[in-house]
N, CA and C atoms of all chains as a GROMACS GRO file, in nm:
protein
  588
    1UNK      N    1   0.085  -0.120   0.000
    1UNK     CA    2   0.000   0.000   0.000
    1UNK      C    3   0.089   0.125   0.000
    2UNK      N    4   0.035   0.276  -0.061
    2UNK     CA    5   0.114   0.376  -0.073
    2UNK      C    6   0.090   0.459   0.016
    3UNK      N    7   0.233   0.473   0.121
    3UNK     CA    8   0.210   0.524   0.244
    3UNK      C    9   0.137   0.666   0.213
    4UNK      N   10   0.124   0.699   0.317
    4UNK     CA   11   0.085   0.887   0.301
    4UNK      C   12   0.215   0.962   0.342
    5UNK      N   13   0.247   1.044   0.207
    5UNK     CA   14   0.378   1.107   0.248
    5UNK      C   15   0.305   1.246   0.297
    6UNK      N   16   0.328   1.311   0.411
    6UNK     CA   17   0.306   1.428   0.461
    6UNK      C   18   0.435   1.532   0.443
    7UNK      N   19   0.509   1.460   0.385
    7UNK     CA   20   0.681   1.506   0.403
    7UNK      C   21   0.680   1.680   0.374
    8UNK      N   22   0.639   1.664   0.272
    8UNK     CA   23   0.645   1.797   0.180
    8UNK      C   24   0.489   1.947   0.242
    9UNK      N   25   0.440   1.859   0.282
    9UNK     CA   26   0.298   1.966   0.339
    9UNK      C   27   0.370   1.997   0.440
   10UNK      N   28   0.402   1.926   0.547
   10UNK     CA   29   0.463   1.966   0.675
   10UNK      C   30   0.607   2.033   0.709
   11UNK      N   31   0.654   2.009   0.586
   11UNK     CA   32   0.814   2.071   0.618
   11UNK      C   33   0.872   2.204   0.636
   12UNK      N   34   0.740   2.318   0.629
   12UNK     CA   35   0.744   2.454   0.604
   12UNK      C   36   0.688   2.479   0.794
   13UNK      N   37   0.636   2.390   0.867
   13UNK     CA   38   0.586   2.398   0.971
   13UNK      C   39   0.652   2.352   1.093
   14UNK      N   40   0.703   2.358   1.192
   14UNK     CA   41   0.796   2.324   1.305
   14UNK      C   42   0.708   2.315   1.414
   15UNK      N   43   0.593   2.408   1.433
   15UNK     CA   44   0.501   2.392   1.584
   15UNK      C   45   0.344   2.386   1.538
   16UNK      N   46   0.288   2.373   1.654
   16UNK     CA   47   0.156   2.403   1.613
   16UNK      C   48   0.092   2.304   1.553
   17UNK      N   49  -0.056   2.338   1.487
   17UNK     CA   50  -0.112   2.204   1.432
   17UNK      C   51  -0.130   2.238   1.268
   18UNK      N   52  -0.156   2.165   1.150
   18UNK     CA   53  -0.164   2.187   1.064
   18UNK      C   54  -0.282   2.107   1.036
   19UNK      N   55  -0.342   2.162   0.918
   19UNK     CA   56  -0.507   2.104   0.915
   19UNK      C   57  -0.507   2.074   0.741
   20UNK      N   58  -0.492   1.986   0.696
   20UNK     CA   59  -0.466   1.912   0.559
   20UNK      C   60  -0.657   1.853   0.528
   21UNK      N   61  -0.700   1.897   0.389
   21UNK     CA   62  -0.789   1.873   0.356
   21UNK      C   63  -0.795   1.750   0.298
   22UNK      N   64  -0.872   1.708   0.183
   22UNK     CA   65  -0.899   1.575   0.164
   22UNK      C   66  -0.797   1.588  -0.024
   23UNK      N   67  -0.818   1.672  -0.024
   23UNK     CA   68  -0.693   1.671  -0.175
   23UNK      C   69  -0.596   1.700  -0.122
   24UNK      N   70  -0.498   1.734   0.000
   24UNK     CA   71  -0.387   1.686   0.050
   24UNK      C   72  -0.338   1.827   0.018
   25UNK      N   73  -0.402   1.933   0.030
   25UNK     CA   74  -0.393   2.100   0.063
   25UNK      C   75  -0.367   2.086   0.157
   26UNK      N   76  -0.298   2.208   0.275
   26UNK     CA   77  -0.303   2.267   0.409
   26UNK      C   78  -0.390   2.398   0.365
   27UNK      N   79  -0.516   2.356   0.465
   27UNK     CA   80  -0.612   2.452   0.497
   27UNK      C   81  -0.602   2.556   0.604
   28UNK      N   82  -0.505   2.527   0.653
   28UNK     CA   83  -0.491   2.626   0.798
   28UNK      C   84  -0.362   2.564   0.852
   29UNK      N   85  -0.331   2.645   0.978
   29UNK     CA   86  -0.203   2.612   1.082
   29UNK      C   87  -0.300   2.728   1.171
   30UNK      N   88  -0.230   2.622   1.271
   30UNK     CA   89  -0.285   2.751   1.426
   30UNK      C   90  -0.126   2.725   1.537
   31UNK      N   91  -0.165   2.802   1.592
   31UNK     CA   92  -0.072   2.770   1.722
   31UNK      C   93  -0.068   2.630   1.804
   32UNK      N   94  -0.212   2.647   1.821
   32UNK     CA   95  -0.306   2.578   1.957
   32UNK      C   96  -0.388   2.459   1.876
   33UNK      N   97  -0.430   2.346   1.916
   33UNK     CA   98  -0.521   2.304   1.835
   33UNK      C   99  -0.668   2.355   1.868
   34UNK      N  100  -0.716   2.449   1.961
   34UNK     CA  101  -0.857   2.525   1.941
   34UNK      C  102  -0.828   2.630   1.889
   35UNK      N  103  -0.730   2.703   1.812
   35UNK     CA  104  -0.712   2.783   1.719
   35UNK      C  105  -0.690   2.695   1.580
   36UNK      N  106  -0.676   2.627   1.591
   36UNK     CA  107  -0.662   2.542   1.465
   36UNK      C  108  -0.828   2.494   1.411
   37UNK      N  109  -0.885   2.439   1.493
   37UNK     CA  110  -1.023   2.394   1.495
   37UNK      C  111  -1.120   2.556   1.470
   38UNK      N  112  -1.063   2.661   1.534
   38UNK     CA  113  -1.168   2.795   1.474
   38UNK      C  114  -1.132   2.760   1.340
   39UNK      N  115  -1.010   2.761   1.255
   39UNK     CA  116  -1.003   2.871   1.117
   39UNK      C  117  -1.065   2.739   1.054
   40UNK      N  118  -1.135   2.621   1.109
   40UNK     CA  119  -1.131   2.488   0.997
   40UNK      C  120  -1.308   2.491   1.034
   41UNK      N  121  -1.319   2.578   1.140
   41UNK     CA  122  -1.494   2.547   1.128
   41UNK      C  123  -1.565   2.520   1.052
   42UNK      N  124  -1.620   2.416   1.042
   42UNK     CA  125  -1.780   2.404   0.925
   42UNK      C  126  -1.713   2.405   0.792
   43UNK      N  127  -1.577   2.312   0.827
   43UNK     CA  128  -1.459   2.244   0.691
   43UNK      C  129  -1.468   2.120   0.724
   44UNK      N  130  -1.545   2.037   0.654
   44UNK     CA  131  -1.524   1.890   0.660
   44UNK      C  132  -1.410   1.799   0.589
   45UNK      N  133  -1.392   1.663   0.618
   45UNK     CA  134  -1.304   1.608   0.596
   45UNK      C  135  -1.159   1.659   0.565
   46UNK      N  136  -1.150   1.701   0.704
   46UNK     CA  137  -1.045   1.703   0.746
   46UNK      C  138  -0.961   1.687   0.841
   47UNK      N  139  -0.795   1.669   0.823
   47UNK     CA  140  -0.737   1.573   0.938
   47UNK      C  141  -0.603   1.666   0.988
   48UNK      N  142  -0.624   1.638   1.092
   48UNK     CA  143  -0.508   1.755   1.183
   48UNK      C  144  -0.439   1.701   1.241
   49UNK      N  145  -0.288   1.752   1.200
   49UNK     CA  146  -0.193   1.707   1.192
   49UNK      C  147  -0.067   1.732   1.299
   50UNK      N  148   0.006   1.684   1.434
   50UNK     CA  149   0.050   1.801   1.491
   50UNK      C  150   0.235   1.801   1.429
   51UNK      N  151   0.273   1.957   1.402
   51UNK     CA  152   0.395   2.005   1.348
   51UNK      C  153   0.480   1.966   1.439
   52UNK      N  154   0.553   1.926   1.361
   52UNK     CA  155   0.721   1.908   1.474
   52UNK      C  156   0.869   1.917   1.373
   53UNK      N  157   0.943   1.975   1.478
   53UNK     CA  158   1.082   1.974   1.382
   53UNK      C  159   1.135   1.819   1.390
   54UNK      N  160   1.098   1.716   1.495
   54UNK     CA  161   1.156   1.613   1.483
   54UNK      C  162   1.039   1.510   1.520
   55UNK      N  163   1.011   1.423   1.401
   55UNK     CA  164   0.923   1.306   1.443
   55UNK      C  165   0.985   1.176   1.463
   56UNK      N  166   1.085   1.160   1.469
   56UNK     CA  167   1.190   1.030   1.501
   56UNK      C  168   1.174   0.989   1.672
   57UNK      N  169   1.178   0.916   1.686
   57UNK     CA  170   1.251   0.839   1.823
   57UNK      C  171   1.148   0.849   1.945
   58UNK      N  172   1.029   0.812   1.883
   58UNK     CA  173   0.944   0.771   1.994
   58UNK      C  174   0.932   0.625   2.067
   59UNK      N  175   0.905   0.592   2.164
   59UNK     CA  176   0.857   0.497   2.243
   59UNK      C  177   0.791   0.508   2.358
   60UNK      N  178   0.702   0.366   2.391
   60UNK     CA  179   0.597   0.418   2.465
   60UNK      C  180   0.656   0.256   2.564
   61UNK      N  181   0.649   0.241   2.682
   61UNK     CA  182   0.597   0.125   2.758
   61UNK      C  183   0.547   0.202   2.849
   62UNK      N  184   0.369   0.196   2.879
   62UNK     CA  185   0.313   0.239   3.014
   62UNK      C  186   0.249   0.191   3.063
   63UNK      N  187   0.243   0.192   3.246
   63UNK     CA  188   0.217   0.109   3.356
   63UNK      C  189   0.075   0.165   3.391
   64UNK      N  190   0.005   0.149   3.442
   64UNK     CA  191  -0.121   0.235   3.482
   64UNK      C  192  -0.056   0.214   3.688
   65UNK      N  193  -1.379   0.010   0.437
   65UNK     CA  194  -1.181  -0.069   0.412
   65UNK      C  195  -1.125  -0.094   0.570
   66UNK      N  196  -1.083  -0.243   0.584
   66UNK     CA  197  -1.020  -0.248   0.668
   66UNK      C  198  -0.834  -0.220   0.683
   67UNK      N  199  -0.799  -0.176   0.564
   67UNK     CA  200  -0.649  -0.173   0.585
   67UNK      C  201  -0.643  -0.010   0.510
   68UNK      N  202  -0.514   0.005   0.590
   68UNK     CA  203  -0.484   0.169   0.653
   68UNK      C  204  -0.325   0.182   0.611
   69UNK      N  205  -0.297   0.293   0.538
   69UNK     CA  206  -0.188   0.327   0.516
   69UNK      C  207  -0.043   0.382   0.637
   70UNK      N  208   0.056   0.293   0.644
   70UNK     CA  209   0.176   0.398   0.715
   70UNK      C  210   0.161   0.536   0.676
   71UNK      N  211   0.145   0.647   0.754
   71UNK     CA  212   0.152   0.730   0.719
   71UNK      C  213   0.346   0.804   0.743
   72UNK      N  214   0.406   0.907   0.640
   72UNK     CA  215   0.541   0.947   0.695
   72UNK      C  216   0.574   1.075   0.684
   73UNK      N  217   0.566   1.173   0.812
   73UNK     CA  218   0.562   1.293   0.845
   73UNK      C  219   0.669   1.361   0.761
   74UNK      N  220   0.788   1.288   0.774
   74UNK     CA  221   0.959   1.361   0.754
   74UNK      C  222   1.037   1.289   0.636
   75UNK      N  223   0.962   1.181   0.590
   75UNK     CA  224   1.043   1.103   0.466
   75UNK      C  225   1.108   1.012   0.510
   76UNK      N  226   1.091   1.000   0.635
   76UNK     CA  227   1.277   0.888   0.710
   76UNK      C  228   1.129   0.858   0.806
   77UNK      N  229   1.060   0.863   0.911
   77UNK     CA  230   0.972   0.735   0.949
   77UNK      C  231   0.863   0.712   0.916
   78UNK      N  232   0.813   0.588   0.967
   78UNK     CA  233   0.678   0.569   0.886
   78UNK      C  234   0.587   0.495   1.048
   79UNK      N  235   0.462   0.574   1.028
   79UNK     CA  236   0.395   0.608   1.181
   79UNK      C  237   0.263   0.541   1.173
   80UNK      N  238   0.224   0.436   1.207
   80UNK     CA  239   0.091   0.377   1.224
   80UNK      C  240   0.000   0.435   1.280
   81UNK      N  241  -0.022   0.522   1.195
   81UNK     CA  242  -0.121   0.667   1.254
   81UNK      C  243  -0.294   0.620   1.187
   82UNK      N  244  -0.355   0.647   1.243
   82UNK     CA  245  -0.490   0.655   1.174
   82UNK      C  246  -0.601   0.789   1.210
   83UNK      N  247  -0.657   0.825   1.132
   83UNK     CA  248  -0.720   0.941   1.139
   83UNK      C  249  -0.874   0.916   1.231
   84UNK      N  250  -0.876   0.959   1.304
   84UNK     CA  251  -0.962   0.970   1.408
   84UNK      C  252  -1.052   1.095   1.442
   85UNK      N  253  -1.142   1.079   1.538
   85UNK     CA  254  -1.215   1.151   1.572
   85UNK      C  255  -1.248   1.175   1.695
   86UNK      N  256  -1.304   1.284   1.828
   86UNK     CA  257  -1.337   1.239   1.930
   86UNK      C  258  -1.443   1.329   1.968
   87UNK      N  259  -1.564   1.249   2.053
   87UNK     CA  260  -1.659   1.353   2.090
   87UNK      C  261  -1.667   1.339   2.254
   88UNK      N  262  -1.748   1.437   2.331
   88UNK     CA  263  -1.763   1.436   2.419
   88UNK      C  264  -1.932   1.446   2.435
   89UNK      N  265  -1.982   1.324   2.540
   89UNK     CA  266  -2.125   1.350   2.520
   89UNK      C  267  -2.185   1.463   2.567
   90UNK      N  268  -2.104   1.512   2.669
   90UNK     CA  269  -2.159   1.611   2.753
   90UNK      C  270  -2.222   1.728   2.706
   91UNK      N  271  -2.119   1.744   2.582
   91UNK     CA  272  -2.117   1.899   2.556
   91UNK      C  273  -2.113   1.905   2.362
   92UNK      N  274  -2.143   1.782   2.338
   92UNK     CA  275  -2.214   1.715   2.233
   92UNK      C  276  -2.085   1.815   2.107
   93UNK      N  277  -1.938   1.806   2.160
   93UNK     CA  278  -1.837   1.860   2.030
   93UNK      C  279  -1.789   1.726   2.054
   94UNK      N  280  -1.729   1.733   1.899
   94UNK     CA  281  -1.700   1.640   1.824
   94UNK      C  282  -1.583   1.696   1.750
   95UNK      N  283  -1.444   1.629   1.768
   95UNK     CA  284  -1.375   1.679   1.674
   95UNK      C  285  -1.339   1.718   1.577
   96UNK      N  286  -1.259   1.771   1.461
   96UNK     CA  287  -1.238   1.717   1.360
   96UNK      C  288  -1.164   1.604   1.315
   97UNK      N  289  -1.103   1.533   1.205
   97UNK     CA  290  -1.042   1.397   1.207
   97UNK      C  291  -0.887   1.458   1.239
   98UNK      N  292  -0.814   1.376   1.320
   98UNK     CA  293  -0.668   1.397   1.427
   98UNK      C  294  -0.594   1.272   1.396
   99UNK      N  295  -0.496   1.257   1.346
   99UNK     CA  296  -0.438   1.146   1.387
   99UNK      C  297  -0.403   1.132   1.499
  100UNK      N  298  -0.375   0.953   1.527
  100UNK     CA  299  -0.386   0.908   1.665
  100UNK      C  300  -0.268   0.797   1.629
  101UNK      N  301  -0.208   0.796   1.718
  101UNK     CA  302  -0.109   0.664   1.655
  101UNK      C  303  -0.192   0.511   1.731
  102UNK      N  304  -0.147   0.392   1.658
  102UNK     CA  305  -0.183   0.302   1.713
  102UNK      C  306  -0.078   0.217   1.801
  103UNK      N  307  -0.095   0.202   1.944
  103UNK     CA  308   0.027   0.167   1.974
  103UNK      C  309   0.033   0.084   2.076
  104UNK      N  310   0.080  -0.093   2.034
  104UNK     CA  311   0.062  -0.144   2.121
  104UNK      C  312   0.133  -0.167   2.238
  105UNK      N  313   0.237  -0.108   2.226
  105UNK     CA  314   0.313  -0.061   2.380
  105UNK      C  315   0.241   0.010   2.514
  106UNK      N  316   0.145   0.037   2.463
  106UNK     CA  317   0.056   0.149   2.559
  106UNK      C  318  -0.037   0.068   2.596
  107UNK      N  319  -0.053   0.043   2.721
  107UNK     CA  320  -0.184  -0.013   2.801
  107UNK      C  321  -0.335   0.014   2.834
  108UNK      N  322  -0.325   0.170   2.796
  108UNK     CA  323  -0.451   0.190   2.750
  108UNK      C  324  -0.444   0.346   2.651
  109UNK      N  325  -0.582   0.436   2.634
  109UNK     CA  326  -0.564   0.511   2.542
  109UNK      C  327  -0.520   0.649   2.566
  110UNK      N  328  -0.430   0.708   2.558
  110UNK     CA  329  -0.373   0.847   2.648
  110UNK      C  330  -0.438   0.989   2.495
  111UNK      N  331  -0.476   1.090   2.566
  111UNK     CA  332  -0.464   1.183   2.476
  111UNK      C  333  -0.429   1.326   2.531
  112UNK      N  334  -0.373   1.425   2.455
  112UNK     CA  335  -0.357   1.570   2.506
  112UNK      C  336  -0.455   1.609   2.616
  113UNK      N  337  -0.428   1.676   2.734
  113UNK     CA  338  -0.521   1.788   2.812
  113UNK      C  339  -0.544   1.845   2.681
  114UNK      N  340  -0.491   1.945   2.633
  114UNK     CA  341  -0.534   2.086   2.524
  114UNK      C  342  -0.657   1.972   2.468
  115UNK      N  343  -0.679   1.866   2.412
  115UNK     CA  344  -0.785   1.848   2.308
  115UNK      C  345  -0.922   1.794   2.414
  116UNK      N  346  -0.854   1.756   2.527
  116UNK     CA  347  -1.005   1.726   2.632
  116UNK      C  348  -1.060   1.847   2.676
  117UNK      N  349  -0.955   1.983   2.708
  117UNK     CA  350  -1.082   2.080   2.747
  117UNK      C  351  -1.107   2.164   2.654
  118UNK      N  352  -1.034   2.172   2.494
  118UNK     CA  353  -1.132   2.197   2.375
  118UNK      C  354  -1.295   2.100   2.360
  119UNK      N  355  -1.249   1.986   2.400
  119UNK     CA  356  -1.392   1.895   2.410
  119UNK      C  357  -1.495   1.962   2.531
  120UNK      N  358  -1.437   2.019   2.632
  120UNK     CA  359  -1.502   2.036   2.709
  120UNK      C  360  -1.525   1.982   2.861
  121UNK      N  361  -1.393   1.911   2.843
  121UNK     CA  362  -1.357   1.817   3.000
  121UNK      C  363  -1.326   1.935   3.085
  122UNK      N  364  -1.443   1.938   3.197
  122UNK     CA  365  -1.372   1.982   3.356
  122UNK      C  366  -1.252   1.869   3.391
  123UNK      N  367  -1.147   1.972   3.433
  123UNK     CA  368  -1.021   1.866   3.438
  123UNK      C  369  -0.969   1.886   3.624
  124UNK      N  370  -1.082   1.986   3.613
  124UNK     CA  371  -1.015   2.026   3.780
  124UNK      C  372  -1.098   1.907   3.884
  125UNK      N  373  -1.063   1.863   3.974
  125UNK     CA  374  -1.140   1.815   4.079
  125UNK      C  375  -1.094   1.672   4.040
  126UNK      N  376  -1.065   1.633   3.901
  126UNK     CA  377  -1.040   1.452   3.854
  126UNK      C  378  -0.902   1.443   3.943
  127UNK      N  379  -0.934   1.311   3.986
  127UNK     CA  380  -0.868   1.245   4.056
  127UNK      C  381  -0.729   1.190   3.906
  128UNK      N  382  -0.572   1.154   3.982
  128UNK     CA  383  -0.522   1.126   3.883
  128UNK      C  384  -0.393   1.008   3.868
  129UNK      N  385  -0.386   0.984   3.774
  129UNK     CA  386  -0.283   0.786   3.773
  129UNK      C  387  -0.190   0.854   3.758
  130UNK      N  388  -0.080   0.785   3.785
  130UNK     CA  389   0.038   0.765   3.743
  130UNK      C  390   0.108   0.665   3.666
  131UNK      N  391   0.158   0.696   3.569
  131UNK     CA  392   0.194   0.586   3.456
  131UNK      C  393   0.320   0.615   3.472
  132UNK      N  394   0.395   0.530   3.407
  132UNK     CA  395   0.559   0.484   3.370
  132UNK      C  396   0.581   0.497   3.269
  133UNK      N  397   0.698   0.528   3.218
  133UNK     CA  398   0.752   0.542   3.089
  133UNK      C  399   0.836   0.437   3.065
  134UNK      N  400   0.910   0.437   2.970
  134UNK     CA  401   1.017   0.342   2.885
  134UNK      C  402   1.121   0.284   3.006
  135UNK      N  403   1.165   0.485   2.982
  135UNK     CA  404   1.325   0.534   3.094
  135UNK      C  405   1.258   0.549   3.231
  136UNK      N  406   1.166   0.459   3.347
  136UNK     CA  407   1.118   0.467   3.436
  136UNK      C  408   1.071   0.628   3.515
  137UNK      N  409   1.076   0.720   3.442
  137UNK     CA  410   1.024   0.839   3.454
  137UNK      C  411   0.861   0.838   3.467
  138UNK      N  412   0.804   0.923   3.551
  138UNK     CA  413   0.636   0.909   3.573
  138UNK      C  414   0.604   1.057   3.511
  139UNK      N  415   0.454   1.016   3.473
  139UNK     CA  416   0.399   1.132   3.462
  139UNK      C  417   0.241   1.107   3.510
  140UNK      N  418   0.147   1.212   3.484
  140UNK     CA  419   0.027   1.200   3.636
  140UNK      C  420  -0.104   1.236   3.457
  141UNK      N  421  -0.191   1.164   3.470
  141UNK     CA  422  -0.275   1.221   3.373
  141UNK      C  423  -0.386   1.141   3.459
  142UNK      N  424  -0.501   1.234   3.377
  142UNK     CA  425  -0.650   1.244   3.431
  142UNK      C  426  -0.752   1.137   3.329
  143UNK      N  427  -0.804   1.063   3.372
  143UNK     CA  428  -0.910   0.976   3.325
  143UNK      C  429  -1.087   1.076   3.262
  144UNK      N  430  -1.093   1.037   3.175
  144UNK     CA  431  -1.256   1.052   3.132
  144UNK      C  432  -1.273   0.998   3.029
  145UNK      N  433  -1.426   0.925   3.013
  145UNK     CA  434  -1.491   0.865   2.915
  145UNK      C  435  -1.513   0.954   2.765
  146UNK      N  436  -1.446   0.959   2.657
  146UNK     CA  437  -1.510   1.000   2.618
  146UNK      C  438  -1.579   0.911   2.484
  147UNK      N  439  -1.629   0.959   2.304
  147UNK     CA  440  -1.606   0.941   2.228
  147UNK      C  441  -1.564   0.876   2.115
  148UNK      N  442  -1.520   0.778   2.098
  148UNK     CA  443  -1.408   0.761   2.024
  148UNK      C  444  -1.454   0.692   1.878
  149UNK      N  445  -1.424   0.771   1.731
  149UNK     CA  446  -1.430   0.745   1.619
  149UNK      C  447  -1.345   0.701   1.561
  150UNK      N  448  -1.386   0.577   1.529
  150UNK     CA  449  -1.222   0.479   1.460
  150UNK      C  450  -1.270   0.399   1.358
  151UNK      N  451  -1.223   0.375   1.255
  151UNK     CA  452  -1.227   0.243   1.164
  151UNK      C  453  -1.384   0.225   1.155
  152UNK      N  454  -1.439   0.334   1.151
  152UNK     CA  455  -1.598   0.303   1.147
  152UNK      C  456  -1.687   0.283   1.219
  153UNK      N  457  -1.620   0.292   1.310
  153UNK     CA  458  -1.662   0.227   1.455
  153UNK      C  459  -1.724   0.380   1.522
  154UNK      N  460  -1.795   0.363   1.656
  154UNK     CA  461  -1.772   0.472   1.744
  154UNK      C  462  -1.830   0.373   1.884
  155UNK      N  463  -1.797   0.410   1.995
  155UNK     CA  464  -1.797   0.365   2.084
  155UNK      C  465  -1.780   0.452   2.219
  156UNK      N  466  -1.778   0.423   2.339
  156UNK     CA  467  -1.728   0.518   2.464
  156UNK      C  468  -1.607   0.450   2.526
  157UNK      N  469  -1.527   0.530   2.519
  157UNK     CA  470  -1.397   0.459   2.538
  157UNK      C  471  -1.312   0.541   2.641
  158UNK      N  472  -1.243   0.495   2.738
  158UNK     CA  473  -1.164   0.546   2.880
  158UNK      C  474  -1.050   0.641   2.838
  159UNK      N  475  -1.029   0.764   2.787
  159UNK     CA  476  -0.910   0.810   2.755
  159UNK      C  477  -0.853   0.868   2.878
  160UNK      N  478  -0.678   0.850   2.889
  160UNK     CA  479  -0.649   0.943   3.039
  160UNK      C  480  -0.581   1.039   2.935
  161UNK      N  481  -0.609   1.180   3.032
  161UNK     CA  482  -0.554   1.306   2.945
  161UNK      C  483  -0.401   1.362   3.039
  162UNK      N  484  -0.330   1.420   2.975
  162UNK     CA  485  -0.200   1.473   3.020
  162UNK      C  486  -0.150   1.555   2.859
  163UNK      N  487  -0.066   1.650   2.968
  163UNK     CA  488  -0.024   1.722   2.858
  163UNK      C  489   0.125   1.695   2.879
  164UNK      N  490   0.167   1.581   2.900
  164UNK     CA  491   0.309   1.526   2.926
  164UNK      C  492   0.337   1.462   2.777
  165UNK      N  493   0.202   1.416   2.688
  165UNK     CA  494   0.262   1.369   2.527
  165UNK      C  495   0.364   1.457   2.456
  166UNK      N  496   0.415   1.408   2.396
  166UNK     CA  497   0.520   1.472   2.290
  166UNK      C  498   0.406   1.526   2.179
  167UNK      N  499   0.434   1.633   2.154
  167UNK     CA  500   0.364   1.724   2.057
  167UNK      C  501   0.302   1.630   1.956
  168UNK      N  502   0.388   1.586   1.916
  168UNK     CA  503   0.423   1.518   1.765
  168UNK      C  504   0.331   1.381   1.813
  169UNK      N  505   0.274   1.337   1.890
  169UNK     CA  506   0.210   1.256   1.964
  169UNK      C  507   0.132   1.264   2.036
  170UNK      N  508  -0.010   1.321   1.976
  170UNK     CA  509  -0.075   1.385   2.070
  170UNK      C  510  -0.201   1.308   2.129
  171UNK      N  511  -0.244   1.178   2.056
  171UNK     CA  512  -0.325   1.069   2.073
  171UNK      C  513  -0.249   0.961   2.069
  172UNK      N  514  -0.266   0.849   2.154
  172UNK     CA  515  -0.185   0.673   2.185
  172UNK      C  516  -0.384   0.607   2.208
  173UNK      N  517  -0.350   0.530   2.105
  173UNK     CA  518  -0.474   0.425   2.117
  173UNK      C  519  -0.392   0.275   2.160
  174UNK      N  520  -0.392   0.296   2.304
  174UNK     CA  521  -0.394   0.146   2.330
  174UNK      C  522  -0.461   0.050   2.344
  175UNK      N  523  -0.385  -0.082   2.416
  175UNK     CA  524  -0.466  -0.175   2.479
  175UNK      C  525  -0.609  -0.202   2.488
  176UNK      N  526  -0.628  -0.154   2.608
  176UNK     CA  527  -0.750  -0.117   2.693
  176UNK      C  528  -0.808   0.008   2.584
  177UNK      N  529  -0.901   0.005   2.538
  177UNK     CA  530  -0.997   0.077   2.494
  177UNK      C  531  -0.976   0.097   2.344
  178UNK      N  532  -0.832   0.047   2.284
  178UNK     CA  533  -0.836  -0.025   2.129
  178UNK      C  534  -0.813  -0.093   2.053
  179UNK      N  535  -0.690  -0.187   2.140
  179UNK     CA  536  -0.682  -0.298   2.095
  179UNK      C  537  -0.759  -0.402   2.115
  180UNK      N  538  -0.830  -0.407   2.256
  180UNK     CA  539  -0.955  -0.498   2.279
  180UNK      C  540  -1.078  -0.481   2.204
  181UNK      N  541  -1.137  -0.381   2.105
  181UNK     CA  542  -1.233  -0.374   2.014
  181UNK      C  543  -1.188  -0.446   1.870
  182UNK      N  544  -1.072  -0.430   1.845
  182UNK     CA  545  -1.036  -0.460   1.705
  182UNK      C  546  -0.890  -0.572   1.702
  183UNK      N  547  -0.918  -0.662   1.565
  183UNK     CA  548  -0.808  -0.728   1.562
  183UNK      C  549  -0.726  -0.670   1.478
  184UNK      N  550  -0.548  -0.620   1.476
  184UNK     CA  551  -0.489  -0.547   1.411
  184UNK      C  552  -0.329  -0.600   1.412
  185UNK      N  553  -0.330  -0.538   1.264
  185UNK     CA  554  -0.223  -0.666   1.224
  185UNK      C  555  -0.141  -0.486   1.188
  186UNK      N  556  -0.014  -0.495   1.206
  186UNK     CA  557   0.104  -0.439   1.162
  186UNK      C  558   0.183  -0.489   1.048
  187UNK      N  559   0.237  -0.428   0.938
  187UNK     CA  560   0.263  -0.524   0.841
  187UNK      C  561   0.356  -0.367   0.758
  188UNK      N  562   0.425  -0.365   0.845
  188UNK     CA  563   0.528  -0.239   0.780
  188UNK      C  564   0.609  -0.269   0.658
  189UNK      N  565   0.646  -0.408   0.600
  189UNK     CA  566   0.712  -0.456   0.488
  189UNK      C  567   0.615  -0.384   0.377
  190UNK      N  568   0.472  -0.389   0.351
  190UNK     CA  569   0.377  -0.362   0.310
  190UNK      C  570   0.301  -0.204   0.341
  191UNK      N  571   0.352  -0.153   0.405
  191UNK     CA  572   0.327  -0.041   0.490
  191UNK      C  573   0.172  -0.037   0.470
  192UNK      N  574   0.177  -0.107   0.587
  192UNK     CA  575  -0.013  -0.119   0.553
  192UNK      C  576  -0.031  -0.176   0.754
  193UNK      N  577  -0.179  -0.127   0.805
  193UNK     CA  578  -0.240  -0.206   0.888
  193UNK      C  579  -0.361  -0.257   0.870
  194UNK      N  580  -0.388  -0.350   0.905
  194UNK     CA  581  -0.501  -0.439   0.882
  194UNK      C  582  -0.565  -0.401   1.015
  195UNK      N  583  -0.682  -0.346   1.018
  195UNK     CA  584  -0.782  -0.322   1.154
  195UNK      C  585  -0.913  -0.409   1.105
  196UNK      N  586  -0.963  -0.504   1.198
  196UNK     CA  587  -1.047  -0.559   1.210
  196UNK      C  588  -1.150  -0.512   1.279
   0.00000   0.00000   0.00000
């Protein structure tokens, strides 16, 4: 299957959230994601994305 | 469709993310679609404070867990029911909130509240997941 490259939408963005429509536009960036969610109001299908300068080197083991 | 694309932020990883949704009954908002990673390292489903009291979670007065990390470091997050839109699905599902996630990680669908609804296969050779 053909991954979803975000590479190129996101690379102009370092913080904040970015809000990518369904043809693979950026419809908005906010700071905050409830500033992100105002400028996308009553914009459907769409998926929000959060910006980072580094998405590498996560891991998770958690205990409750 | 049950199978879901790797998605890859930076060109160099590739993130078993799926696009999601979350509502809160209370106050009857509903997100827009967020990726969420799927992750079975995580014991149950963690998401941002910032997106529970955009939903509308009173966060003051909740009582709160303490979880463990990798590098035995703790952090303290708050439990509430909310929402949860997945794979077609919707359901009410236990999210604990903290704003201790890494930005870049702002939803963990685990265990407890997503791996026990669905059968899900990882298959990164193929960059594909199979959600049942």
């Amino acid at each position: 299957m053909k991954i979803v490259d975000l590479s190129k939408l996101l690379k102009k963005y370092k913080s904040g959230w970015v809000a990518i429509d369904k043809k693979n536009k950026v419809v908005a960036h906010g700071k905050t994601f409830a500033l992100t969610c105002q400028k996308i109001k009553n914009t459907k299908d769409i998926l929000l994305v959060p910006a980072s300068k580094n998405y590498f080197g996560f891991v998770t083991t958690c205990n409750g | 469709m049950a199978k879901y694309p790797y998605f890859s932020p930076d060109n160099k990883t590739f993130k078993p993310w799926i696009k999601i949704s979350l509502g809160y009954r209370k106050t009857h908002k509903v997100s827009p679609g967020v990726i969420a990673l799927v992750d079975s390292g995580a014991d149950v489903c963690f998401c941002k404070e910032d997106i529970g009291i955009w939903l509308g979670i009173n966060f003051s007065r909740k009582e709160q867990t303490i979880f463990t990390t990798a590098n035995r470091s703790t952090f303290r997050a708050k439990k509430e029911t909310i929402t949860l839109y997945a794979c077609g699905k919707n359901y009410e599902c236990l999210f604990y909130f903290t704003n201790d996630l890494p930005h870049e990680t702002p939803i963990i669908l685990g265990q407890v509240g997503f791996f026990d609804h669905f059968k899900i296969t990882f298959d990164l050779r193929n960059k594909e997941i199979e959600i049942l």
